[in-house]
C-alpha positions in Angstrom: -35.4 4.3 -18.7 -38.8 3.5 -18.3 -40.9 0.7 -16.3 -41.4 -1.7 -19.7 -37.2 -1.4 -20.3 -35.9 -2.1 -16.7 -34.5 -5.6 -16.8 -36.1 -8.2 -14.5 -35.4 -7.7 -11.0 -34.1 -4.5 -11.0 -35.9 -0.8 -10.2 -34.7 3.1 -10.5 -34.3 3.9 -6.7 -32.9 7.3 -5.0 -29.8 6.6 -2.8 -31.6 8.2 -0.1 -33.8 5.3 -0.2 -31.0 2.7 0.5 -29.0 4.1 2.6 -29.2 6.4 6.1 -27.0 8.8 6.6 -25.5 9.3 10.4 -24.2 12.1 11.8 -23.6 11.9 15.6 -20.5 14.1 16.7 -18.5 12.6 19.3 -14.8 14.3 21.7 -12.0 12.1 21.0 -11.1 13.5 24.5 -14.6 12.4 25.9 -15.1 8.9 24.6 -15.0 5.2 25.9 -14.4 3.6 22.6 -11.1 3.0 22.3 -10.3 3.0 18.8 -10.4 5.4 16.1 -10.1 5.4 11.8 -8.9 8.0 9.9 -9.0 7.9 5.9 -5.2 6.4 6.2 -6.7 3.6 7.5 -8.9 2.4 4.9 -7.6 0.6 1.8 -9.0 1.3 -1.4 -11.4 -1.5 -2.8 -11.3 -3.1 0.8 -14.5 -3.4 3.1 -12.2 -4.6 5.7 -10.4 -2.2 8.1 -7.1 -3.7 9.2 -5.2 -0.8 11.1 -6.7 2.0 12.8 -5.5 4.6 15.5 -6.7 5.8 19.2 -8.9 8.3 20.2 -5.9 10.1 21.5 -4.6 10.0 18.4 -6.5 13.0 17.5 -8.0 16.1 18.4 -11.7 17.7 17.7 -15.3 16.5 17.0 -15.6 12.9 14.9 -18.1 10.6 14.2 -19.4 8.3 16.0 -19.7 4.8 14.4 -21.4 1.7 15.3 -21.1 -1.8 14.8 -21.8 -2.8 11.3 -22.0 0.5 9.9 -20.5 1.8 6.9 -17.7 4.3 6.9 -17.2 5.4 3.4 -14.3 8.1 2.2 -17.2 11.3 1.2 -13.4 13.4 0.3 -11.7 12.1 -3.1 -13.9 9.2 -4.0 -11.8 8.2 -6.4 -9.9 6.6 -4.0 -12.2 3.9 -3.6 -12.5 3.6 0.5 -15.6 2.3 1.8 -15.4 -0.4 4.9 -17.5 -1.4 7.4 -17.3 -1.1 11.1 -16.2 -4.4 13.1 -16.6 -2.4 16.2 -18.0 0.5 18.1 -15.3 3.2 16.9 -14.7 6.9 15.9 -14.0 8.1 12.7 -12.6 11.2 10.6 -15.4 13.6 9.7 -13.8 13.6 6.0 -15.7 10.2 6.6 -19.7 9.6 5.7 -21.7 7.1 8.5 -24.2 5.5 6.3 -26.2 2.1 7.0 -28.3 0.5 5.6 -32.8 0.6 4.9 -33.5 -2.9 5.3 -37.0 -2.1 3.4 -34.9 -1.9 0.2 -31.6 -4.1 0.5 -30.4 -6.4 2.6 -27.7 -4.2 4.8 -24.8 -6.7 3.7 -25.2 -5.9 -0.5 -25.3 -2.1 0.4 -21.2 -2.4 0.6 -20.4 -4.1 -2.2 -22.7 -2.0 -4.4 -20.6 1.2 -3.0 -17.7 -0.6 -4.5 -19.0 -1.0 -7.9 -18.4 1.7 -10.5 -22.0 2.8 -11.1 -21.6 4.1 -7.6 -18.2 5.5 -7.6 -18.1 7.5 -10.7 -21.6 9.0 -9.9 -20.3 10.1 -6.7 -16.7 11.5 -8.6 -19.0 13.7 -10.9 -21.1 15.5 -8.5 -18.5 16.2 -6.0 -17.6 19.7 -5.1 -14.3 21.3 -4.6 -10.9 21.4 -6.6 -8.1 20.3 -4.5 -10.4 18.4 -2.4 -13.3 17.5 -3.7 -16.1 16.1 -1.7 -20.0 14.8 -2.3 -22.8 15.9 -0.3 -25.2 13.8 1.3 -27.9 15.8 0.3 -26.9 15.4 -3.1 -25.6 11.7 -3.0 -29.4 11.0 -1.7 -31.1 12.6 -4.4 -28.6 10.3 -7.1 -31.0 7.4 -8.6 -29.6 4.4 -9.2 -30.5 0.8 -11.0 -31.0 -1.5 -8.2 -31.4 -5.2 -8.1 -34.8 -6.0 -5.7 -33.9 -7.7 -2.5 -34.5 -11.8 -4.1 -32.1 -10.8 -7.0 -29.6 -9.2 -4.4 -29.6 -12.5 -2.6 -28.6 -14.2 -5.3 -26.1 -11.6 -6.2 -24.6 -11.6 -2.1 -23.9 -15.8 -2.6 -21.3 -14.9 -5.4 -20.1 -11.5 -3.5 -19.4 -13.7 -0.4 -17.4 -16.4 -2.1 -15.3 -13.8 -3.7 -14.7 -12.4 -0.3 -14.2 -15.8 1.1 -10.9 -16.6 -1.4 -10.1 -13.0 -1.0 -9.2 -13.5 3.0 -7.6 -16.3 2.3 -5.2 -14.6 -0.5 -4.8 -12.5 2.1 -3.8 -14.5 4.8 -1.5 -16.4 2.7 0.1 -12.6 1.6 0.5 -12.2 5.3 1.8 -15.6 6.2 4.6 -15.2 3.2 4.8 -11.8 4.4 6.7 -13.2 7.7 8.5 -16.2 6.3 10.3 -13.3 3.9 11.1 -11.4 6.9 12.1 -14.4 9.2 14.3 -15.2 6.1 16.3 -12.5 6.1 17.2 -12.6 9.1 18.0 -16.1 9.2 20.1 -16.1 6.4 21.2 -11.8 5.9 22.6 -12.1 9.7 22.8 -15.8 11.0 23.3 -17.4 8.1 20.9 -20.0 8.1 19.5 -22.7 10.5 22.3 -25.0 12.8 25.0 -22.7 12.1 28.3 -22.5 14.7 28.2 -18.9 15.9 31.0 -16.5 16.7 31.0 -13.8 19.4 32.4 -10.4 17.9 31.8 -6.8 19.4 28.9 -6.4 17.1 27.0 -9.8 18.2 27.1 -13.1 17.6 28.0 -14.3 13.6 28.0 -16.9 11.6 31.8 -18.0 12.0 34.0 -17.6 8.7 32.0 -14.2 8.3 33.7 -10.8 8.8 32.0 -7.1 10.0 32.2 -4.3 7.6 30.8 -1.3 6.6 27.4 -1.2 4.2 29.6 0.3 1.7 32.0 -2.5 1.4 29.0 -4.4 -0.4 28.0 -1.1 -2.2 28.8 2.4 -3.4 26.6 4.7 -1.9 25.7 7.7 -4.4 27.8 6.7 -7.3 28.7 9.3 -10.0 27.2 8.6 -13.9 27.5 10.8 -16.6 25.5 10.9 -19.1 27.5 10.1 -22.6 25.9 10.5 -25.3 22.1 10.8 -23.9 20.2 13.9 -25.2 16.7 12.7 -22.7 16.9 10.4 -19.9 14.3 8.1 -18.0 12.7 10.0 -15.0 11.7 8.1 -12.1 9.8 10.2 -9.1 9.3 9.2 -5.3 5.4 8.3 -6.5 6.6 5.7 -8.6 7.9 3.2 -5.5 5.7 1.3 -4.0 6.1 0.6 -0.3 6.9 -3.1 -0.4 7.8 -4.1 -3.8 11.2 -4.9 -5.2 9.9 -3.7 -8.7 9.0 0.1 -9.8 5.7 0.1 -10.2 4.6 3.3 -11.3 4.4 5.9 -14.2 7.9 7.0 -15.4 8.6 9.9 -17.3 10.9 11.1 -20.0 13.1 14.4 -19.7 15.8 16.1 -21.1 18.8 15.6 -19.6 20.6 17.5 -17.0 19.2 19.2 -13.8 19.9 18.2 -10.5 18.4 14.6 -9.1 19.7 11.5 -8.4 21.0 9.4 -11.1 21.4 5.9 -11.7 21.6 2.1 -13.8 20.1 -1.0 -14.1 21.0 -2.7 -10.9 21.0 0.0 -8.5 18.6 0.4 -5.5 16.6 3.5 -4.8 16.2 4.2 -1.0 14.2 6.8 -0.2 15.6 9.5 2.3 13.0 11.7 3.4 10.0 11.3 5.8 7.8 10.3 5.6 8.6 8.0 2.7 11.2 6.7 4.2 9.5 5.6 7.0 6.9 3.5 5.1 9.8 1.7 3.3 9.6 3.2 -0.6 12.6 1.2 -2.1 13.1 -0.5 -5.1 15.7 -2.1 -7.7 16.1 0.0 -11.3 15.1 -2.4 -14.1 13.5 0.1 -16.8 17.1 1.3 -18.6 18.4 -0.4 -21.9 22.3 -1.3 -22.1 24.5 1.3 -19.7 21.9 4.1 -20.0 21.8 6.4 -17.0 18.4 7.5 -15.2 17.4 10.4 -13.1 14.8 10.4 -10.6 13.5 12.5 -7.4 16.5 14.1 -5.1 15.1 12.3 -1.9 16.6 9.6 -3.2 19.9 7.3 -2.4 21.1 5.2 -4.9 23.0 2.6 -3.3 25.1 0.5 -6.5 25.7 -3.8 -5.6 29.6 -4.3 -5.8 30.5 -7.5 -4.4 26.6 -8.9 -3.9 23.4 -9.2 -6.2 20.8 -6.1 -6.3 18.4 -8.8 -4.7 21.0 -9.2 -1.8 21.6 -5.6 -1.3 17.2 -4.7 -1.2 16.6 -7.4 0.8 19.5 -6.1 3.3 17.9 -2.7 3.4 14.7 -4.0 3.7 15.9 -5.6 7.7 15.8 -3.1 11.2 19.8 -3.1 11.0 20.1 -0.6 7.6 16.6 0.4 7.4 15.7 1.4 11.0 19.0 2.1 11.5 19.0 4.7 8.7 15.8 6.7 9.9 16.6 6.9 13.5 20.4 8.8 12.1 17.6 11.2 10.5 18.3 15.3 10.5 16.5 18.1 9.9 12.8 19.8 11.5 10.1 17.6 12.3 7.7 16.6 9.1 11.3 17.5 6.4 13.7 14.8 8.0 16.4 13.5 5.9 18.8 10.2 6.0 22.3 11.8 5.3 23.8 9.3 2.9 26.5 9.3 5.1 24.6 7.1 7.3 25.0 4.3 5.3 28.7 4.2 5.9 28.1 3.5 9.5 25.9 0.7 9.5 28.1 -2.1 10.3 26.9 -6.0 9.2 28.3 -9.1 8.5 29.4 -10.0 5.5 29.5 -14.2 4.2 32.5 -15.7 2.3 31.8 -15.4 -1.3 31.6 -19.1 -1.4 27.6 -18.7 0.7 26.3 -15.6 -1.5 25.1 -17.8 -4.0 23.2 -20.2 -1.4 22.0 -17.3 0.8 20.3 -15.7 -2.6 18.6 -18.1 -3.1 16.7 -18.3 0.0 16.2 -14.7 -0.3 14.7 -15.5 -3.6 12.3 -18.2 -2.7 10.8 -16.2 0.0 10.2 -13.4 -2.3 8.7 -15.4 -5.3 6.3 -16.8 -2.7 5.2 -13.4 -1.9 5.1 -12.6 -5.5 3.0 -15.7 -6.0 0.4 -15.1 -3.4 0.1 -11.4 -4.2 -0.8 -12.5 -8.3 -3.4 -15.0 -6.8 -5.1 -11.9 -4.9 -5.0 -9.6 -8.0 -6.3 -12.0 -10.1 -9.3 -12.9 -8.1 -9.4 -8.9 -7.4 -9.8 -8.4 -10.8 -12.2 -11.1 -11.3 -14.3 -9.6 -8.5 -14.5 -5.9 -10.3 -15.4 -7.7 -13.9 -18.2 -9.9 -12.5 -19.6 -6.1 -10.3 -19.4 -4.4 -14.1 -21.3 -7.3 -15.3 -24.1 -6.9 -12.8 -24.0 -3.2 -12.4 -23.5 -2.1 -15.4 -26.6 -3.3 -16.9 -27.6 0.4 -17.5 
């Protein structure tokens, strides 16, 4: 492209010319700083870092980060983790320390042009490796780029900040709902609602009128389906659960039946049984089968079957300390392959409402979670939003 076809405002510029790279190496073991990132910290599309680990977390040279200073994911771009630094920190040297020339752009756009898809899939195609691929800073600096001069980034950064603006908030509301759904269930799962006469029993105080049983009075644990007349069969793996969503969200597959793997119908919950996906909480509720179809998915599953309650009862149950916590700390097997044996789940004790409060008691369950539901749509809309207006400016080329 030359000079007379660049659009107004803009200019071909190397990245080496927007951004510095920094590389000082610092001893987790010798530090002052007190916190330190890893790439599990970041979130894809995020510039905000919201956990993060200790220095002695870790062992062997990092990278030292300052204030302000972008950390951006150099190993499997694709992910899409860039962030900047709230505080003095370490950081993983899978990690690039970049910041930015305020000669060419103001150091608050650089970020939100390393979100943009101009930059990602530049960096995705000249990035070395095959299991791990990774780009070079000496390469990445030598990429040129179509860049907005520093008047038309202004303009850009007043519609960047509103979007992040509404974005906090969607986000604060996600993690306000997030603890009203919690605070329900245990309100209502164990106590049975607000201003409620309590009995003493052996297990704790319940609502009085409730009894104690076993987890598999209100379900079948690991039921046995055949498959009729099925010649393939739906095939949901452990990648396909989220880690906090009642619904399975990811790609299923289609196989021919038989094989060994859990199996399952519409209704049933999938609990997962191995670490460490059972530690971050992949469950969900099958709703992809037609009619009394039987699926099969990934062995490090337990399919737990509702008999006397809803499947929204029965997720939201698993989804409390008493089964779910419960169920990992009963774990077996060598550190980094532990299992939940499903027989577990015929110890954990809870109480159980007359049939006559199910009804009531779902319902709560169910406003909580549709509030959840709501405020996570808001922040995927205006997510979306956000990456259509970026392709709009960036992708003038």
């Amino acid at each position: 492209m030359t000079k007379q076809q660049l659009p107004e405002g803009w200019q071909m510029m190397k990245f080496g010319d927007i951004a510095k790279h920094i590389s000082k190496r610092v001893e987790p073991s010798e530090t002052d700083l007190e916190i330190y990132v890893g790439l599990e910290h970041l979130e894809p599309d995020s510039l905000k870092i919201k956990r993060h680990g200790v220095p002695s977390d870790v062992e062997g040279q990092k990278l030292l980060v300052k204030k302000g200073q972008i950390i951006f994911c150099k190993r499997r771009a694709y992910q899409r983790k860039v962030a900047v630094a709230d505080w003095d920190c370490i950081c993983s040297t899978d990690a690039m320390i970049l910041e930015a020339n305020p000669d060419n752009v103001i150091p608050e756009f650089l970020p939100f042009f390393m979100q943009s898809d101009e930059f990602v899939n530049r960096v995705i195609a000249h990035s070395e490796g095959s299991l791990s691929p990774r780009i070079k800073w000496k390469i990445l600096a030598n990429q040129s780029f179509l860049f907005p001069d520093v008047n038309y980034q202004e303009k850009i950064l007043k519609t960047f900040r509103a979007f992040e603006s509404v974005l906090l908030k969607c986000q604060e509301l996600i993690n306000s709902s997030s603890i009203l759904r919690s605070a329900t269930r245990a309100e209502v799962l164990y106590k049975g609602g607000k201003a409620r006469n309590l009995a003493s029993t052996h297990w704790g105080n319940i609502p009085k009128g409730w009894d104690i049983k076993p987890l598999s009075y209100l379900a079948k644990i690991n039921p046995t389906y055949k498959y009729a007349n099925q010649s393939e069969v739906i095939f949901c793996d452990m990648a396909a659960l989220a880690t906090d969503s009642m619904k399975i969200e990811g790609e299923l597959n289609i196989k021919k039946t038989g094989g060994s793997g859990a199996r399952f119908k519409n209704g049933d919950l999938l609990f997962a049984r191995i670490t460490p996906c059972a530690q971050n909480g992949k469950m969900a509720i099958v709703d992809f089968l037609q009619g009394d179809f039987v699926g099969q998915g990934s062995t490090e599953f337990i399919v737990l079957s509702p008999k006397k309650i809803s499947s929204e009862y029965l997720y939201h149950l698993c989804r409390t300390n008493r089964v779910r916590q419960f169920a990992i700390n009963n774990m077996e097997g060598t550190t980094g392959r532990q299992r939940i044996p499903a027989q577990v789940f015929e110890n954990i004790m809870l109480p159980v409402p007359p049939e006559s409060e199910v009804k009531n008691i779902q319902e709560f369950l169910s406003n909580a979670e549709n509030l959840h539901s709501i405020a996570l749509s808001k922040l995927a809309i205006i997510s979306m939003a956000k990456k259509s207006y970026m392709q709009k400016i960036f992708g003038v080329m």
